[in-house]
C-alpha positions in Angstrom: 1.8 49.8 -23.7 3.1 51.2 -27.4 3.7 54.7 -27.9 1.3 55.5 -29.8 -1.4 53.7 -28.1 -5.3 54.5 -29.2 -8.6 54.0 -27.1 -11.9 54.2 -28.8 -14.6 55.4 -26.6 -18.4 55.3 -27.7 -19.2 59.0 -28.8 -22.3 59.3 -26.8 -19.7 59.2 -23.7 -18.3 63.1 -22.5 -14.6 61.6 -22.8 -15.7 59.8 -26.4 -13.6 59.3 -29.5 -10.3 58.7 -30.1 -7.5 59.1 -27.5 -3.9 58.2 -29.2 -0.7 58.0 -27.4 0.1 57.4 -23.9 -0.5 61.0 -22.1 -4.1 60.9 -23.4 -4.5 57.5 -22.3 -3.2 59.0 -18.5 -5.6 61.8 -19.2 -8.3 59.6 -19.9 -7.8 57.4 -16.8 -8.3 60.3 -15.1 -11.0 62.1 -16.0 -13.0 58.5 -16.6 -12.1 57.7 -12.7 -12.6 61.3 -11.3 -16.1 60.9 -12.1 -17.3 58.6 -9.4 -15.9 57.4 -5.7 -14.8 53.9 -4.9 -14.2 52.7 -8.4 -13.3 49.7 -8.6 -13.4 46.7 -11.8 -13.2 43.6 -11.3 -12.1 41.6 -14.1 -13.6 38.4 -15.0 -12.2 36.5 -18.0 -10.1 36.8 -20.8 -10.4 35.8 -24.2 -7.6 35.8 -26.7 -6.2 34.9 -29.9 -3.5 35.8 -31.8 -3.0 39.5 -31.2 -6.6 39.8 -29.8 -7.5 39.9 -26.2 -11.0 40.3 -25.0 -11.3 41.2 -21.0 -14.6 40.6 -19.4 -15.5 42.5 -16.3 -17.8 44.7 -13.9 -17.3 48.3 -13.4 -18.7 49.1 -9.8 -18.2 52.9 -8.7 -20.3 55.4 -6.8 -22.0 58.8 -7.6 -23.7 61.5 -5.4 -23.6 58.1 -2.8 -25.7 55.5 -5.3 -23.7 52.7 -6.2 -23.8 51.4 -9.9 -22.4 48.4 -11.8 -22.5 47.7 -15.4 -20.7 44.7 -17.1 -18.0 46.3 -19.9 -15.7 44.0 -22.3 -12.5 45.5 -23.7 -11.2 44.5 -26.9 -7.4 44.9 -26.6 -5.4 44.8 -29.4 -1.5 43.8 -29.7 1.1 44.8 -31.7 4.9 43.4 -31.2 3.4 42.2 -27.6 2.6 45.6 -26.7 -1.1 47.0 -26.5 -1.8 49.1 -29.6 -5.6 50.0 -29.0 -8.1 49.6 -26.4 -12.0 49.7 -27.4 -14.2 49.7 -24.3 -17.8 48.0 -24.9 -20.2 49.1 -22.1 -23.5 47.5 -21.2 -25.6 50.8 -21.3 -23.6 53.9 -22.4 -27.0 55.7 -21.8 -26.9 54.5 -18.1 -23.2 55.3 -17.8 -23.8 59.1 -19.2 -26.2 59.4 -16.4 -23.9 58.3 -13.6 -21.2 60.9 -14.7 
């Protein structure tokens, strides 16, 4: 992970926009996985070229005891072998806002 990492969250999210370096990534983890129970995501497939990675995967967590999935990609982007920028694409933000 570089220093100065950056994840781009939609803006219609409570934790949206820009988070840069690595103690707001931490923070982000967080505060994304303190907002259900039993997360878990599975990853699926990746997808890469050059310094461009592309994961494919399900996000299954729990709130107020209803399970939810939604399908997300990440674009992951590289620089000098080390992830510069993460850009989370969910299925439904709209769904996603309502589960948190």
């Amino acid at each position: 992970m570089h220093h100065d990492i950056e994840i781009v969250e939609a803006n219609s999210l409570p934790f949206g926009g820009m988070h840069r370096g690595k103690t707001a990534y931490f923070n982000l983890v967080k505060q994304v996985f303190s907002s259900w129970k039993n997360v878990r995501v599975d990853m699926h497939q990746f997808i890469g070229e050059n310094e461009t990675v592309v994961a494919l995967a399900t996000l299954h967590a729990e709130r107020d005891g209803k399970p939810f999935s939604m399908s997300i990609a990440e674009v992951w982007q590289f620089e000098n072998g080390l992830i510069r920028r993460i850009t989370p694409y969910y299925h439904d933000t709209a769904a996603l806002f309502q589960s948190i």
